[in-house]
MIKOL-750093 format. One line per 10 residues: their letters; for each residue x, y, z negated of C-alpha. Coordinates in steps of 0.5 Angstrom, whole numbers. Each point is the difference from the previous one (the first is absolute). Layout:
<pts>
a) X:Y:Z ~ ...
</pts>
This chain:
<pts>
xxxxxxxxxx) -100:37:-101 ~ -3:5:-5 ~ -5:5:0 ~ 4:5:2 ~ 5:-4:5 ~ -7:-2:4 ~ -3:8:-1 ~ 7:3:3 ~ 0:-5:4 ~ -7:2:2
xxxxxxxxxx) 1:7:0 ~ 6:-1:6 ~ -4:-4:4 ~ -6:3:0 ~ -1:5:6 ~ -1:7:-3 ~ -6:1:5 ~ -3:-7:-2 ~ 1:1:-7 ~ -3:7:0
xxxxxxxxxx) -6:-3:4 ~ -1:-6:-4 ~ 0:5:-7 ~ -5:5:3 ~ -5:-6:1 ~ 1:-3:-7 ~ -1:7:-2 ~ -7:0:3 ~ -1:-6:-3 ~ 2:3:-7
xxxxxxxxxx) -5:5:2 ~ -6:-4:-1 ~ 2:-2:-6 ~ -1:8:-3 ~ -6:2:5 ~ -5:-3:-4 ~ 2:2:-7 ~ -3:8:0 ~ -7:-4:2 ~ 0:-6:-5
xxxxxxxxxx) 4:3:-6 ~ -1:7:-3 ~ 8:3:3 ~ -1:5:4 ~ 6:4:4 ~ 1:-7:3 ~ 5:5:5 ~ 5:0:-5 ~ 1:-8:-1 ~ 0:-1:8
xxxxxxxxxx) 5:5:1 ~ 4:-3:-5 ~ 0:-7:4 ~ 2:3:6 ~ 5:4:-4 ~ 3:-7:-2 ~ -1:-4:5 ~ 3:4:5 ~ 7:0:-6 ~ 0:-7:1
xxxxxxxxxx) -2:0:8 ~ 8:4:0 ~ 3:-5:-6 ~ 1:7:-3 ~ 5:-2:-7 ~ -4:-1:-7 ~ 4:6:-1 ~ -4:4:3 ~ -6:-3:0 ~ 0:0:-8
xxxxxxxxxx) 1:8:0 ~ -5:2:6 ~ -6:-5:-2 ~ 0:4:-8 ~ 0:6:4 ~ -6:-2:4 ~ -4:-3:-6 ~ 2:5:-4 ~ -3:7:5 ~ -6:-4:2
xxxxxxxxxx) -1:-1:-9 ~ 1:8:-1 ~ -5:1:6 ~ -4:-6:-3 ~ -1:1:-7 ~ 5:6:-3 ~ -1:5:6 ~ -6:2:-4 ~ 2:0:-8 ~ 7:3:2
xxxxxxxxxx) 1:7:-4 ~ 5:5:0 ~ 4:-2:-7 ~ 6:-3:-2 ~ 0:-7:3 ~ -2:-1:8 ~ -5:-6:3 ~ 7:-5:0 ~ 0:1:-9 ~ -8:-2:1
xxxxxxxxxx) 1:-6:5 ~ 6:-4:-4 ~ -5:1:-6 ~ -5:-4:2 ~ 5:-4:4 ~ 3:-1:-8 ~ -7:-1:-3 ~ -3:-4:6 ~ 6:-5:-1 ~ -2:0:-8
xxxxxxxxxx) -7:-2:2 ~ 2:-5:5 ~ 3:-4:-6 ~ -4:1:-4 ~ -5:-2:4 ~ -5:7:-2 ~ -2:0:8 ~ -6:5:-2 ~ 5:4:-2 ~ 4:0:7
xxxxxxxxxx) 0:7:2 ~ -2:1:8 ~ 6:3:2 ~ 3:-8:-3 ~ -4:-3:4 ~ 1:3:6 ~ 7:0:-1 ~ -1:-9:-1 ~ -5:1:8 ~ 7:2:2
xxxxxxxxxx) 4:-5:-2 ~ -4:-5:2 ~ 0:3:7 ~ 7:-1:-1 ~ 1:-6:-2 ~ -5:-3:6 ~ 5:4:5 ~ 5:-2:-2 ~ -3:-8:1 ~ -3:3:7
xxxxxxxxxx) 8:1:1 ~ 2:-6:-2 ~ -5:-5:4 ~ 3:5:6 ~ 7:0:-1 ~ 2:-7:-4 ~ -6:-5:2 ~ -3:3:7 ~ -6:-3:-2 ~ -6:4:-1
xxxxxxxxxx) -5:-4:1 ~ -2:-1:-7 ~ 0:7:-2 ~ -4:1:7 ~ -6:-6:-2 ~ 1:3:-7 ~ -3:8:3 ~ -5:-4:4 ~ -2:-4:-7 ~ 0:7:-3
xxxxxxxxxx) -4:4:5 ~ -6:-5:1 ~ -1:-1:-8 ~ -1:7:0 ~ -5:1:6 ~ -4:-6:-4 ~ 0:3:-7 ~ 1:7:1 ~ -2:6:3 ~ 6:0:4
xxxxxxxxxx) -2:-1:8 ~ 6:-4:3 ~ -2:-1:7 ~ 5:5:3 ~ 5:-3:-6 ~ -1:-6:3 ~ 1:2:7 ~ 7:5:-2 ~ 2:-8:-3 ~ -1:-4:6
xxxxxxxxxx) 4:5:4 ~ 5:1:-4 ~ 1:-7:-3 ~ 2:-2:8 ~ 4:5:0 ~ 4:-2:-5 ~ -1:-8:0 ~ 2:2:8 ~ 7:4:-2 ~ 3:-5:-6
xxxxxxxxxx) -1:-5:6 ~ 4:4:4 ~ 5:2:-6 ~ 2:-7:-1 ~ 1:-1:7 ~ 6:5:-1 ~ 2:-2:-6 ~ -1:-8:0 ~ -2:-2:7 ~ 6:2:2
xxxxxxxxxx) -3:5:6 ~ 5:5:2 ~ -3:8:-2 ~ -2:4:6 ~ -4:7:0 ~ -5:-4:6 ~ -1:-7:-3 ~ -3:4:-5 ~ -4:5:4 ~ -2:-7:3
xxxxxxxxxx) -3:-3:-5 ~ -3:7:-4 ~ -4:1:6 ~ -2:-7:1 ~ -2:0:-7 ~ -5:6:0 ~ -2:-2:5 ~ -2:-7:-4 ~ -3:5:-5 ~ -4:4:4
xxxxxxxxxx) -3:-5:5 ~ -1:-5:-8 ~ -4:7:-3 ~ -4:2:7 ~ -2:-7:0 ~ -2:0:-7 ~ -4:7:0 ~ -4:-3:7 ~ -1:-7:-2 ~ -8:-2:-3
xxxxxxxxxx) 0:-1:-6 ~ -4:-5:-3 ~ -3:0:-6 ~ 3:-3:-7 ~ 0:-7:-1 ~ 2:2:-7 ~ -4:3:-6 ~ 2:6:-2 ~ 4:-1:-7 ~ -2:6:-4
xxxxxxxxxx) -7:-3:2 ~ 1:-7:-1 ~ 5:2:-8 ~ -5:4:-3 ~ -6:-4:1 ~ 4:-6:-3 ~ 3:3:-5 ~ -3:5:-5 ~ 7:2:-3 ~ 3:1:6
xxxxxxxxxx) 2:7:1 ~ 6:2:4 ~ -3:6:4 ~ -2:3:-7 ~ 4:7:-4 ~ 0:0:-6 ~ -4:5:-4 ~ 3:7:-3 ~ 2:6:2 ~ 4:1:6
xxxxxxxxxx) 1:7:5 ~ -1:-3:7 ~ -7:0:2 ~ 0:0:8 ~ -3:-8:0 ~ -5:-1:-4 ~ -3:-7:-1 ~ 2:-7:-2 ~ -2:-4:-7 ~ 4:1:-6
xxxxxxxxxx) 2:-3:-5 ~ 0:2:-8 ~ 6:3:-4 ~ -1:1:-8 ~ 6:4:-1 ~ -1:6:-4 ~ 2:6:4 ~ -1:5:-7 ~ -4:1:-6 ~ -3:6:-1
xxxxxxxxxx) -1:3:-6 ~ -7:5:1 ~ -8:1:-3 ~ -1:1:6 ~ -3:-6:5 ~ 3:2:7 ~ 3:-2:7 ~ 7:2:2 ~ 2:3:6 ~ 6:-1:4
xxxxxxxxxx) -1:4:7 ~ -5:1:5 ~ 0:-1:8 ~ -3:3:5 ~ 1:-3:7 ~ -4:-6:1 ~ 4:-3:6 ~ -7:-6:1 ~ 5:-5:-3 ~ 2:3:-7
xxxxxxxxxx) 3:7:-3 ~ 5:4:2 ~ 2:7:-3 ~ 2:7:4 ~ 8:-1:0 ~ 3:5:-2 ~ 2:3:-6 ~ -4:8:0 ~ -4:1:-6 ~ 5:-2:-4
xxxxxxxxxx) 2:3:-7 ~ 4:-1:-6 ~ -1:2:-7 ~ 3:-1:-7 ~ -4:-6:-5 ~ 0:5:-5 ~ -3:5:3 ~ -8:0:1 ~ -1:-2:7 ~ -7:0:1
xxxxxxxxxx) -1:-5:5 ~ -9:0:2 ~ -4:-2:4 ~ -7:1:-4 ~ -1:7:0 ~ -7:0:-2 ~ -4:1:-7 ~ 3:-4:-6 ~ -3:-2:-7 ~ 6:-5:-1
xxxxxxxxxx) 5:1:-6 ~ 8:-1:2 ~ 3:-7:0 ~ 7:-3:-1 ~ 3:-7:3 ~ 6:-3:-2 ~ 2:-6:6 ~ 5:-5:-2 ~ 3:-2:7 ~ 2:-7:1
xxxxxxxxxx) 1:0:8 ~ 2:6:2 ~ -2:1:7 ~ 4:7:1 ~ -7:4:-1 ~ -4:4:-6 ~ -7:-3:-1 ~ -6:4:-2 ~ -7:1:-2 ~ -5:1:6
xxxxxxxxxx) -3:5:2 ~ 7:4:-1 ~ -1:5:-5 ~ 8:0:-3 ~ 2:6:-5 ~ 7:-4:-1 ~ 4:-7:1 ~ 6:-1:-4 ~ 5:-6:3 ~ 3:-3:-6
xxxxxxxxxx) 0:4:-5 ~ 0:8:-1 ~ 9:-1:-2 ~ 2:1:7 ~ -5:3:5 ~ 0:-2:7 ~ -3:2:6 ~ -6:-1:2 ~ -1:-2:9 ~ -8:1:1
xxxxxxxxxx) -2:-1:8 ~ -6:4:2 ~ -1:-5:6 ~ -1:-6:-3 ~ -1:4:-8 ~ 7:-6:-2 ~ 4:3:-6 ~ 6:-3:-1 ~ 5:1:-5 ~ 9:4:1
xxxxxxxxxx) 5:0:-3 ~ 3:8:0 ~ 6:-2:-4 ~ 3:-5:3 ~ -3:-2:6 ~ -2:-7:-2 ~ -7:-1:-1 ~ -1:-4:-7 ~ -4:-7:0 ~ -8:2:-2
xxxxxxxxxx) -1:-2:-7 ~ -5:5:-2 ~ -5:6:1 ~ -4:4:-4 ~ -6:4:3 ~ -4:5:-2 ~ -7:0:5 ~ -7:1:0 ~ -5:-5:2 ~ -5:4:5
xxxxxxxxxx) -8:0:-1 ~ -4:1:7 ~ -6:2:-1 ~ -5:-3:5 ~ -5:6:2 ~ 7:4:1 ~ 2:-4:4 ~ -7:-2:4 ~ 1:8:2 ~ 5:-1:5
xxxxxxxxxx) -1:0:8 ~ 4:-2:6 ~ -1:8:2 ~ 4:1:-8 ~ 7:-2:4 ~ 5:4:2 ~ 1:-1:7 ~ 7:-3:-1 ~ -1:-5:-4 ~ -6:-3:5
xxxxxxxxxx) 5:0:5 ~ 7:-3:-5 ~ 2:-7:-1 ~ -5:-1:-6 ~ -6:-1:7 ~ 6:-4:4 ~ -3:-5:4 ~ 3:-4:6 ~ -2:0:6 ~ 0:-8:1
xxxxxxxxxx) -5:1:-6 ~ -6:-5:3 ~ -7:4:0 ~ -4:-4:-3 ~ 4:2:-8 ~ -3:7:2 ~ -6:-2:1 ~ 0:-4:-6 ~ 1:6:-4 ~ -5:4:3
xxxxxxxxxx) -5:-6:-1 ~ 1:-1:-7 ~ -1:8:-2 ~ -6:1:4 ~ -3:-7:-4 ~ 4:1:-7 ~ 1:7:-1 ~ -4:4:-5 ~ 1:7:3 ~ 5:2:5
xxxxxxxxxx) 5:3:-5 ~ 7:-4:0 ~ 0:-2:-6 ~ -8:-5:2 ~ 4:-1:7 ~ 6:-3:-3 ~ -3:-4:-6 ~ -4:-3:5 ~ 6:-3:4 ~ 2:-2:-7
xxxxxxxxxx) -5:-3:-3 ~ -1:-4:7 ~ 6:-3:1 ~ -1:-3:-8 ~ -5:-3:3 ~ -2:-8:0 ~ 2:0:7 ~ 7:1:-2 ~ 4:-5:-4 ~ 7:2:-5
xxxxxxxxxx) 6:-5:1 ~ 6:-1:1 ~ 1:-7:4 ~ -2:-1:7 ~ 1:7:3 ~ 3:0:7 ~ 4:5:3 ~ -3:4:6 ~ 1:-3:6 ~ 4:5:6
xxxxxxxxxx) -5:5:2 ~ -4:-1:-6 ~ -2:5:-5 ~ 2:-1:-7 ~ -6:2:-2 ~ -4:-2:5 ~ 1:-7:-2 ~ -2:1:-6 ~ -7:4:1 ~ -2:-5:5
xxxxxxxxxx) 4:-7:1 ~ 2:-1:-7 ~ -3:4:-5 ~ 4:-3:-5 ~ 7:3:-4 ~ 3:3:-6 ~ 1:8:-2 ~ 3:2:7 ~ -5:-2:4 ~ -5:3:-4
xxxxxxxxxx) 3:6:0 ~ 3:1:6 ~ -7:-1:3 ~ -3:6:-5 ~ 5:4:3 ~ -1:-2:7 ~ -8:1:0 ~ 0:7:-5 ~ 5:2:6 ~ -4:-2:5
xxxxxxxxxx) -5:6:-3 ~ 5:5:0 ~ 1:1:-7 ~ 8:0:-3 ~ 2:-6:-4 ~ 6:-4:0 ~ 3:-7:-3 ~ 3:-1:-6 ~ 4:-5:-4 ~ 1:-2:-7
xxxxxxxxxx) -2:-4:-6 ~ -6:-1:-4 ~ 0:1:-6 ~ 2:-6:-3 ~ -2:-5:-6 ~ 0:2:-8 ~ 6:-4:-4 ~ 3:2:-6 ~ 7:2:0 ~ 4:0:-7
xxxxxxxxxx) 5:5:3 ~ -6:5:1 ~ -5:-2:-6 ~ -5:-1:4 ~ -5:-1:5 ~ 4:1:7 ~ -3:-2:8 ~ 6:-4:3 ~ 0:1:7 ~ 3:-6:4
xxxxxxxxxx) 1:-1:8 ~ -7:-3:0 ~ -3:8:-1 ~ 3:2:6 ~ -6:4:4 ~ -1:5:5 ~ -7:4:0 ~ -1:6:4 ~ -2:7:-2 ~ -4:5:2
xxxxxxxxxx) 1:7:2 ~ -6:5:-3 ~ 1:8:1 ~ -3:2:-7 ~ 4:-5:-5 ~ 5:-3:4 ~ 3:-8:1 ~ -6:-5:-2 ~ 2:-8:-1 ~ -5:-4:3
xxxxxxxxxx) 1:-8:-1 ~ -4:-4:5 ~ 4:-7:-2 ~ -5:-6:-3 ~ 1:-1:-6 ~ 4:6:-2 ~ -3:6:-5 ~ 1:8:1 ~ 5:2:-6 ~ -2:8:1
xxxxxxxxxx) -5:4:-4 ~ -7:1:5 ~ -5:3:-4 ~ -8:3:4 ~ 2:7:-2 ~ 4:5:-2 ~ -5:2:-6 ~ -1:-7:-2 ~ 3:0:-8 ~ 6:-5:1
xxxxxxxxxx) -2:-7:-3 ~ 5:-5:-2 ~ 4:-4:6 ~ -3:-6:1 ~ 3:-6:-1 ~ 4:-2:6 ~ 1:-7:3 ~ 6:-2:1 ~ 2:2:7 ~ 6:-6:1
xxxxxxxxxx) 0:-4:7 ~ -5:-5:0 ~ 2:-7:-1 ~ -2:-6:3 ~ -3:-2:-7 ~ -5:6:0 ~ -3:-2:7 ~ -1:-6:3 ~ 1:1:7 ~ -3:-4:6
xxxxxxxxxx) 4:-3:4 ~ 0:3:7 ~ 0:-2:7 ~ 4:3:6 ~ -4:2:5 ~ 0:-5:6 ~ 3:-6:-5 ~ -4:-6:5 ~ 7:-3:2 ~ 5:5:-2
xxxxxxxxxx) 4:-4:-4 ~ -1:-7:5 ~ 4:-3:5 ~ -3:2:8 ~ 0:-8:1 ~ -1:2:8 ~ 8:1:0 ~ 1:-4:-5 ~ -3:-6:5 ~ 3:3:6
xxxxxxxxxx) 6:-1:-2 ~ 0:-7:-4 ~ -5:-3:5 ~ 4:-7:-1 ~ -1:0:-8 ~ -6:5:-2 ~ -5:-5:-2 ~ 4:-2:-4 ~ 1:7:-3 ~ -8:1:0
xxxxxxxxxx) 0:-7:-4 ~ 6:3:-5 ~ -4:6:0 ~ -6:-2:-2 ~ 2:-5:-5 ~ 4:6:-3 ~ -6:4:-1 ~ -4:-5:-2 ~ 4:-2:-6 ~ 1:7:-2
xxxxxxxxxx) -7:2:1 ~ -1:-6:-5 ~ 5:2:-5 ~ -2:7:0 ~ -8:-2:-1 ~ 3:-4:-6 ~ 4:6:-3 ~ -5:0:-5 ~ 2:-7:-3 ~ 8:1:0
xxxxxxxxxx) 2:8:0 ~ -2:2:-7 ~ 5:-6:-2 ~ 5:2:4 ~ 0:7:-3 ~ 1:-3:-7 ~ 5:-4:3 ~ 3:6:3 ~ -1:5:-6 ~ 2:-5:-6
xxxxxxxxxx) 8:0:5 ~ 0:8:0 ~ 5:4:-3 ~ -4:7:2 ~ 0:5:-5 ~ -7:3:3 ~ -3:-8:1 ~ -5:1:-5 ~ -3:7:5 ~ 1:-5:6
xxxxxxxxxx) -3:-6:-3 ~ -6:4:-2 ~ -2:3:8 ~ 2:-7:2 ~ -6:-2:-5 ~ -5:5:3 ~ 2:-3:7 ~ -2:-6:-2 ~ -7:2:-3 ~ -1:3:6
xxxxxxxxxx) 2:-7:4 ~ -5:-4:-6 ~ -5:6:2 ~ 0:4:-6 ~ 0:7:3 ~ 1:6:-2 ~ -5:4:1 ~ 1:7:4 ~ 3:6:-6 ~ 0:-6:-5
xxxxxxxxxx) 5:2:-5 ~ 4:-6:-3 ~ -3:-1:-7 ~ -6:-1:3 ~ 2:-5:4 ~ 4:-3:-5 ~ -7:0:-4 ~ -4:-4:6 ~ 6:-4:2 ~ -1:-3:-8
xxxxxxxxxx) -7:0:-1 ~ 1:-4:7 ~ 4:-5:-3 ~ -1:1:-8 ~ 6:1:-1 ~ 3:6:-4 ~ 8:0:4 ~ -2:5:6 ~ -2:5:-4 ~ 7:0:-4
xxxxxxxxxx) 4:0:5 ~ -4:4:4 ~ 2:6:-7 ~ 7:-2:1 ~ 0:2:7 ~ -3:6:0 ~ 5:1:-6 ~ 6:0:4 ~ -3:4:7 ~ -2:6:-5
xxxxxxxxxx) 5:0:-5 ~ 4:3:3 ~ 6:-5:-2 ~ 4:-4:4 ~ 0:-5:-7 ~ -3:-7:3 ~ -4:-6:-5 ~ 3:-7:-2 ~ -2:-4:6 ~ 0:-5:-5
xxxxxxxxxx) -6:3:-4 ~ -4:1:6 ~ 2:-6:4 ~ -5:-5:-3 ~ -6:4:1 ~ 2:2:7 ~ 0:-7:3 ~ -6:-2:-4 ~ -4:6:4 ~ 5:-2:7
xxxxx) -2:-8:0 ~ -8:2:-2 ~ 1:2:7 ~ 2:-7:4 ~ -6:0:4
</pts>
């Protein structure tokens, strides 16, 4: 019999109410598959998409014909994309939200195949999110109608929600008893179901209120015994523990780094991204802001959710956007961006001090969004209600100069009354007591005076401080109940930018002064662009960066940079009658490496027996065999032990074996850290704020040789280029496994 036999067949069996049952404990099944998306991934309005999933099951629950099906799921996707996506950008003009909605389909599908998946509009792949919920509902229905098995895809959401209560943010308890509910109600219902349709048990109203009742009371009496039952300790160690201390490359909790819009979890390791998101073309070193935030939720950022403050104006217009209002000596500046991936948003100079922005070109003007609650600009398209790709901006700004003795003038008294009590102090009230007197503690032991400006420089120059260490691996998230930042100021004092400016943010709040967060791009690394003819800063994922902005009444939004290991792109200078001197020469404010610090490794507190077995269970379980296992156990560990006090003997050879077989673009970079692990194993160590040629100068003069130092230069070569371009592995291999089998203990 065929697919569409057995399903009509089914359909004609299958009571109606124990079809309808047994689809809404599917559905709810469903539904924890889209539970965790808005908390692990960027999506937000996740509404939308279980709305769709209850829209089609239901369509499937009452065998409503592909026919209508089809039209009514375009109908649904294509309202919730107007509301999503167009809502926003749709202008009175002659082509409505359908011409923009088919467009980016039409494109979407021409980037789909040419494989341009940067250039997927979000609306596109929104769009995709839909249909793969279609594509698993449909599934959903066919184990239902045609298989009645649903045990697999019942094991498969078990499998689901506990890799991600292990390795995300995402807590599954709740997940895990809504699972076990209704995995017996529908493992208990299909059962049924076959006794009907196969067993041959004639269908009667009181058979099935019989067995639905002895059923639930199965259930409950299966989830009451386990919410009342002791719980014993776990045998097992915890696996997030246990994979990332035996594996240094294991990464499965981590993002990767660049700009994205949901900030309500922060933490988490990331990890790098090379690729270029534009090139800016400017005299002027500067970072680039994106948006602020200003509701600190004790997890992450949210923004005021609505759209007041909003307004409209023409490119070609001037817009005069600042947030400096003070003094200024500087001359007028232009910056010509080439966008590579277009975000949807305008990047700008911080501070803002905008007289003008173009979006491709002056030949057709568009209109310029600007949000005054979150300081976002956007580009419209009032012609033809589609909003085109981002390709390139102009900007015509200012780069403020803030003078330290102005600044050093303002007191708290010196604030409107409202903007002490506004957002920009917001705290919440689960906020432990001690970040406060944390704040406290550090002004009336740092500060010069009591002016802001002393009092919040204290804060910063406190949190750049060797107690505090920069990096992007080995950051956990906060626990529930825990404050994010918290965590870092008293646990784990170690992070990258959003933990060092977050908890400048906090602490400068908790004194009552106006701050909020801000995200953006650092200025980027110098190449030389042909297109340009000349020097640019090409900005790249890695530039990601957020850093918090102080309000000051007498000169307006000052940024701070509290992040190890980055440098302040605005102009301070002591006073406002000090002649104007040339700028000094900046360091490059680009994510620290790993190359350019050695970090310590890193102990968890309370790590005694974390990752061992508790061999008491262990042995009351297995009393008959566990000498055997002690003596396995021993013998086990004894070996290893050997082999890894031997490692000296054996792993610089087998990482040439390892490196002679690879085909990696990037070997050379790898071998080399891989080098500098093996002289810090032999005991060449690298001293604390050694740079790299110095070390190579005592490795060599520690060996007599000359090869360190040369590939050391190349090295350092491809870290500060600025260029992707990787050497022939082959003119440095000789010289890298000379050094690497010096090292055999």
């Amino acid at each position: 019999m065929g697919y569409m036999e057995g399903a009509d067949e089914m359909k004609n069996q299958m009571n109606p109410g124990v079809r309808l049952l047994l689809f809404f404990f599917a559905f709810l099944l469903f539904l924890e598959w889209l539970r965790p998306i808005d908390e692990v991934t960027d999506t937000s309005n996740i509404g939308f998409f279980i709305g769709y999933a209850a829209l089609l099951v239901a369509l499937y629950a009452f065998n409503v014909s592909w026919k209508w099906m089809v039209p009514v799921s375009f109908l649904y996707i294509s309202v919730s994309l107007y509301f999503l996506h167009y809502q926003a950008v749709t202008r009175m003009g002659e082509e409505s939200w359908l011409g923009l909605l088919f467009a980016d389909l039409a494109e979407g599908i021409g980037d789909s195949l040419a494989a341009d998946w940067a250039g997927l509009t979000p609306g596109f792949r929104t769009f995709l999110f839909f249909i793969v919920i279609w594509m698993l509902s449909y599934l959903l229905h066919y184990w239902v109608m045609v298989k009645q098995r649903l045990f697999l895809f019942l094991f498969l959401t078990f499998l689901y929600v506990t890799v991600l209560d292990t390795f995300t943010p995402y807590d599954g308890d709740g997940a895990i008893v809504r699972l076990v509910i209704c995995g017996f109600a529908v493992l208990g219902t299909l059962a049924l179901i076959r006794l009907f349709t196969h067993g041959g048990l004639p269908y009667s109203a009181r058979k099935v209120s019989i067995w639905v009742s002895v059923l639930a009371g199965m259930i409950a009496i299966g989830v009451l015994i386990g919410f009342s039952a002791p719980k014993p300790q776990a045998i097992w160690p915890d696996p997030v523990s246990f994979i990332k201390s035996t594996s240094e490359k294991y990464g499965s909790d981590r993002k990767r780094i660049g700009y994205g819009e949901n900030d309500q979890q922060l933490g988490g390791d990331f990890v790098g991204d090379n690729s270029v998101v534009f090139k800016a073309d400017t005299p002027v070193r500067t970072k680039w802001k994106i948006e602020h935030k200003t509701i600190y939720t004790g997890k992450g950022w949210e923004s005021i959710g609505n759209n007041n403050g909003q307004r409209a104006f023409s490119e070609d217009e001037d817009i005069g956007l600042y947030d400096y209002f003070g003094e200024s000596k500087n001359d007028e500046s232009e910056a010509s961006l080439d966008i590579n991936i277009d975000h949807g948003h305008i990047p700008y100079p911080s501070p803002m001090y905008i007289d003008s922005i173009t979006v491709n070109g002056d030949e057709n003007p568009q209109e310029l969004l600007y949000s005054e609650r979150t300081a976002r600009i956007v580009p419209l398209d009032v012609e033809d209600g589609e909003r085109d790709r981002i390709e390139n901006i102009d900007i015509t700004f200012m780069s403020p100069t803030f003078y330290l003795d102005v600044l050093r003038e303002n007191r708290l008294d010196d604030y409107d009354e409202g903007l002490l009590e506004g957002e920009y102090v917001q705290l919440p009230s689960s906020l432990p007591s001690r970040v406060r007197d944390l704040a406290y503690e550090i002004i009336s032991e740092n500060a010069e005076s009591d002016s802001v400006y002393d009092q919040v420089k204290a804060i910063e120059e406190y949190l750049q401080g060797e107690k505090f260490t920069y990096s992007q691996a080995g950051i956990p998230y906060p626990e529930e109940g825990q404050d994010y930042v918290d965590q870092f100021l008293f646990e784990t004092n170690i992070g990258y930018c959003d933990n060092f400016s977050t908890a400048m943010v906090v602490l400068v709040r908790s004194l009552g002064i106006p701050v909020r967060w801000v995200k953006g791009y650092t200025a980027g690394q110098t190449v030389y662009d042909s297109a340009a003819g000349g020097s640019v800063y090409e900005v790249t994922n890695n530039n990601a960066h957020s850093w918090p902005e102080v309000f000051f009444p007498n000169t307006g939004w000052v940024p701070f940079e509290p992040t190890k290991g980055f440098s302040q792109e605005a102009r301070f200078i002591e006073t406002f009658d000090q002649e104007e001197q040339d700028e000094p020469e900046t360091s490059e404010t680009d994510v620290p490496d790993e190359e350019r610090e050695t970090m310590p490794e890193r102990e968890d507190e309370g790590a005694g027996g974390g990752n061992s077995f508790n061999m008491t269970m262990v042995i009351d379980a297995l009393k008959d065999s566990w000498k055997t296992i002690a003596g396995a156990v021993i013998v086990l560990g004894a070996v290893i032990s050997l082999i890894y006090w031997q490692r000296g003997k054996w792993s610089p050879r087998l990482w040439v074996f390892y490196y002679k077989r690879s085909k990696s673009e990037a070997r050379f970079a790898k071998a080399y850290l891989r080098l500098l692990e093996e002289l810090s194993r032999f005991g060449i160590k690298r001293a604390e704020g050694q740079t790299l040629r110095e070390y190579a100068r005592y490795v060599d003069q520690f060996f007599g040789t000359s090869e360190m130092s040369k590939l050391t230069a190349e090295y350092e070569r491809i870290l500060y280029s600025g260029t992707s371009t990787q050497p022939d592995w082959n003119e440095y291999r000789s010289k890298w496994e000379k050094m690497i089998l010096k090292t055999i203990a």
